[in-house]
C-alpha positions as CSV (number, residue, x, y, z in Angstrom):
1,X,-44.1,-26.4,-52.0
2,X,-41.0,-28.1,-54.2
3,X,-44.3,-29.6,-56.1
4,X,-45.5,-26.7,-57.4
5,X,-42.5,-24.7,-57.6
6,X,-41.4,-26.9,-59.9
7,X,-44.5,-26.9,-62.3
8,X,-44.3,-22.9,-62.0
9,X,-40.8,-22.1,-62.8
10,X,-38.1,-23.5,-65.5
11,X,-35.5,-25.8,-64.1
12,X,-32.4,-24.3,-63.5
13,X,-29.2,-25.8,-64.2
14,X,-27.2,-24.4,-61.2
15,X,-30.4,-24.6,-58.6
16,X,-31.2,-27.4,-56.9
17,X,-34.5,-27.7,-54.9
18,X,-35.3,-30.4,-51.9
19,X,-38.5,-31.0,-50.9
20,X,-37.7,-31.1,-47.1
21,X,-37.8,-30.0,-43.5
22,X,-34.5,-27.9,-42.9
23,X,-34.5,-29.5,-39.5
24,X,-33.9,-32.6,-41.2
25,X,-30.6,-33.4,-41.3
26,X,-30.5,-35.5,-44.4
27,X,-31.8,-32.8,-47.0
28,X,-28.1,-31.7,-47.5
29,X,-27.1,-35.0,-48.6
30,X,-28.8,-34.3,-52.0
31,X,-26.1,-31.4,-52.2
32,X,-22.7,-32.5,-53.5
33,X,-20.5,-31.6,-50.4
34,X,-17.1,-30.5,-52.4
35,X,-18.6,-27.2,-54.3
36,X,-19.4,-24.1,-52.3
37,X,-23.0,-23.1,-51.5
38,X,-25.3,-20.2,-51.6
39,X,-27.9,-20.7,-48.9
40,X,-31.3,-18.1,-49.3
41,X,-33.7,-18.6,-46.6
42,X,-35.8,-15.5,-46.9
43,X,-39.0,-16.2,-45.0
44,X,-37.4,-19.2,-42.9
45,X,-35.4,-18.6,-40.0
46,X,-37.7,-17.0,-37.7
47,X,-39.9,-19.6,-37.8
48,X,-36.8,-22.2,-36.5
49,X,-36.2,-22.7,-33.1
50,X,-33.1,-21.2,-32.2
51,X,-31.7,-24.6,-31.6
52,X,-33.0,-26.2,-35.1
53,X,-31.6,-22.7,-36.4
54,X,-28.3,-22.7,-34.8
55,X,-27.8,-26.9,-36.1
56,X,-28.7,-26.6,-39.3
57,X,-26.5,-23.4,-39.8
58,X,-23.8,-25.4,-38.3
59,X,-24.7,-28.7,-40.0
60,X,-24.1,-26.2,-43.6
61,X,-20.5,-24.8,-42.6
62,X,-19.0,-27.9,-41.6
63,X,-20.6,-29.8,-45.2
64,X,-19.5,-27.4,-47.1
65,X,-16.1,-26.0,-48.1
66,X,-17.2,-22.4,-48.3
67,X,-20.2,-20.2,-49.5
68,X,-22.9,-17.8,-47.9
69,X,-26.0,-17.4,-46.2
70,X,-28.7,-14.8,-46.4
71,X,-31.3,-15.0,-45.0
72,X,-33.7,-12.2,-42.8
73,X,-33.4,-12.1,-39.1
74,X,-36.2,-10.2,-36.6
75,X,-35.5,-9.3,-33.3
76,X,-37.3,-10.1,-30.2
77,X,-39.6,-6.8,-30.1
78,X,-40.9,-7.6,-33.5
79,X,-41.0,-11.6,-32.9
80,X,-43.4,-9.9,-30.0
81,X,-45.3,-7.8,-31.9
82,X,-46.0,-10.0,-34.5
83,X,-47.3,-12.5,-32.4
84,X,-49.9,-9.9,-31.0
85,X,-51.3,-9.0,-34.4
86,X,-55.0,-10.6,-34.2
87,X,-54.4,-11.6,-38.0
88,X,-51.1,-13.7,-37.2
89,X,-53.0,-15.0,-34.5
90,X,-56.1,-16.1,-36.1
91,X,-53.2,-17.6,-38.8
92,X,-51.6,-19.8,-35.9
93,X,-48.5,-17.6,-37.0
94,X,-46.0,-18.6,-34.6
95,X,-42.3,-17.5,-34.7
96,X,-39.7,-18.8,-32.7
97,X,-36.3,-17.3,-33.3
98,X,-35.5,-13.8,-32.7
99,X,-31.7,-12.6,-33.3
100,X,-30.9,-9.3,-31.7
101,X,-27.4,-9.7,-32.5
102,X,-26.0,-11.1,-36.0
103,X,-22.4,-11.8,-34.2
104,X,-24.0,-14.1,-31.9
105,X,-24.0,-16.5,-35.1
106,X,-20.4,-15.7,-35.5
107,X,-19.8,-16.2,-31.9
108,X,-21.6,-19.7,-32.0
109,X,-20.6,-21.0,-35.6
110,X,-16.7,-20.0,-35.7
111,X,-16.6,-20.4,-39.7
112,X,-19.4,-17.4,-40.0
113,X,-18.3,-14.0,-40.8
114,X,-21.1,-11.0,-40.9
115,X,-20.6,-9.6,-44.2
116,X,-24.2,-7.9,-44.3
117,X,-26.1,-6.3,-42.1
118,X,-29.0,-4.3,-44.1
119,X,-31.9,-2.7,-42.3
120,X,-34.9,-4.0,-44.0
121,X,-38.0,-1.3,-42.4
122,X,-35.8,1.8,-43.4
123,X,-34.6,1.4,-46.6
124,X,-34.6,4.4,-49.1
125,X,-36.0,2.2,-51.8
126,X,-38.9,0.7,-49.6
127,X,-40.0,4.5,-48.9
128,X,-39.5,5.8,-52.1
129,X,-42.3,2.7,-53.4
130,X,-44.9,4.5,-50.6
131,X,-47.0,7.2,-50.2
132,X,-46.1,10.4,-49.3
133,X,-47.2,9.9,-45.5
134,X,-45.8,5.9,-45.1
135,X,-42.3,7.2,-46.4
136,X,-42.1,10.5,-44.3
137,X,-43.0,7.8,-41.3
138,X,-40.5,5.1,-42.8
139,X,-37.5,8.6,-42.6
140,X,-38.6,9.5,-39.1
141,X,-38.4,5.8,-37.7
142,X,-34.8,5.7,-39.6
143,X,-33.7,7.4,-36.6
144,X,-35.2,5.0,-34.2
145,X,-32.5,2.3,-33.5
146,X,-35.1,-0.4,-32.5
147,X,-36.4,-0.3,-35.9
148,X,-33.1,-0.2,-37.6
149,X,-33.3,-3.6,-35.6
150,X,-36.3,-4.7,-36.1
151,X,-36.4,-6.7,-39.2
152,X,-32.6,-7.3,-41.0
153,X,-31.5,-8.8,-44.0
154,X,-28.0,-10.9,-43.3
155,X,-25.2,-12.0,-45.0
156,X,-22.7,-14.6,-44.0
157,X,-19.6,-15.9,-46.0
158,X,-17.8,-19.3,-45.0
C-alpha cells in the first residue's frame, strides 16, 4: 500500500509513511522518538485484535513524548452486523475489535485522555449530502443511542 501511495501522492516534508504491520513492533523505530506524534488510523483499528490494539496504542504513548490519536472505533452491535452482511462475508471481511466505551482506553493506557468523541452515522453534514428519505432516516436514528454508538470517530491527546 506505502508502494503505491507513494507513486500517487507528493512527498510530504512533515509525513512519514512505513510500509508495515502496526502489530509490529519495530515500525515506530523509523519515527524519531523525541518529537510529538499525530497518529490517523482511520480504517485500522477494528480490524486489530483488541490485544494488538491495546499494545501498539501503548507501545505509541510510552515512545513518544506527547501527541494524538484518531482514529474510528465500532461497537460490538455493528462489529456484529457487519460481519452478517453476505457482501463482507463473501469479502472474508473479518473485524476483531469493538470498543463500546472510549474511556476503557483511558482506563488501560493511563497517558490517554478522550478529547473527541464524534458520532460518525448521525452527523448533520453526512445527512445533508443524502437524499431526502436517507437523511430524514439518518434524524430519526439521531435519537437512537445505539447508533450514536455505533460507528465513532476518537480523539486522544498524550
Amino acid at each position: 500500500m506505502i508502494d503505491l501511495r507513494e507513486r500517487l501522492y507528493p512527498k510530504r516534508h512533515d509525513t512519514t509513511m512505513i510500509g508495515s504491520s502496526v502489530t509490529d513492533p519495530t515500525w515506530l523505530d523509523a519515527i524519531p522518538p523525541d518529537q510529538p506524534v499525530a497518529v490517523v488510523a482511520e480504517g485500522l483499528v477494528p480490524y486489530l485484535s483488541k490485544a494488538d490494539g491495546f499494545s501498539m496504542f501503548r507501545r505509541i504513548t510510552e515512545r513518544f513524548p506527547s501527541g494524538q490519536l484518531i482514529f474510528d472505533a465500532y461497537s460490538t452491535l455493528m462489529v456484529r452486523l457487519i460481519g452478517l452482511l453476505p457482501a463482507a462475508r463473501a469479502m472474508g471481511l473479518k473485524l476483531s475489535w469493538a470498543i463500546d466505551d472510549p474511556r476503557e482506553l483511558e482506563r488501560r493506557i493511563p497517558r490517554l485522555e478522550l478529547i473527541a468523541d464524534v458520532p460518525f452515522l448521525t452527523l448533520p453534514e453526512l445527512a445533508a449530502q443524502l437524499a431526502r428519505p436517507r437523511a430524514a432516516m439518518l434524524r430519526f436514528m439521531e435519537h437512537l443511542g445505539f447508533m450514536k454508538r455505533a460507528v465513532r470517530h476518537v480523539r486522544y491527546r498524550f
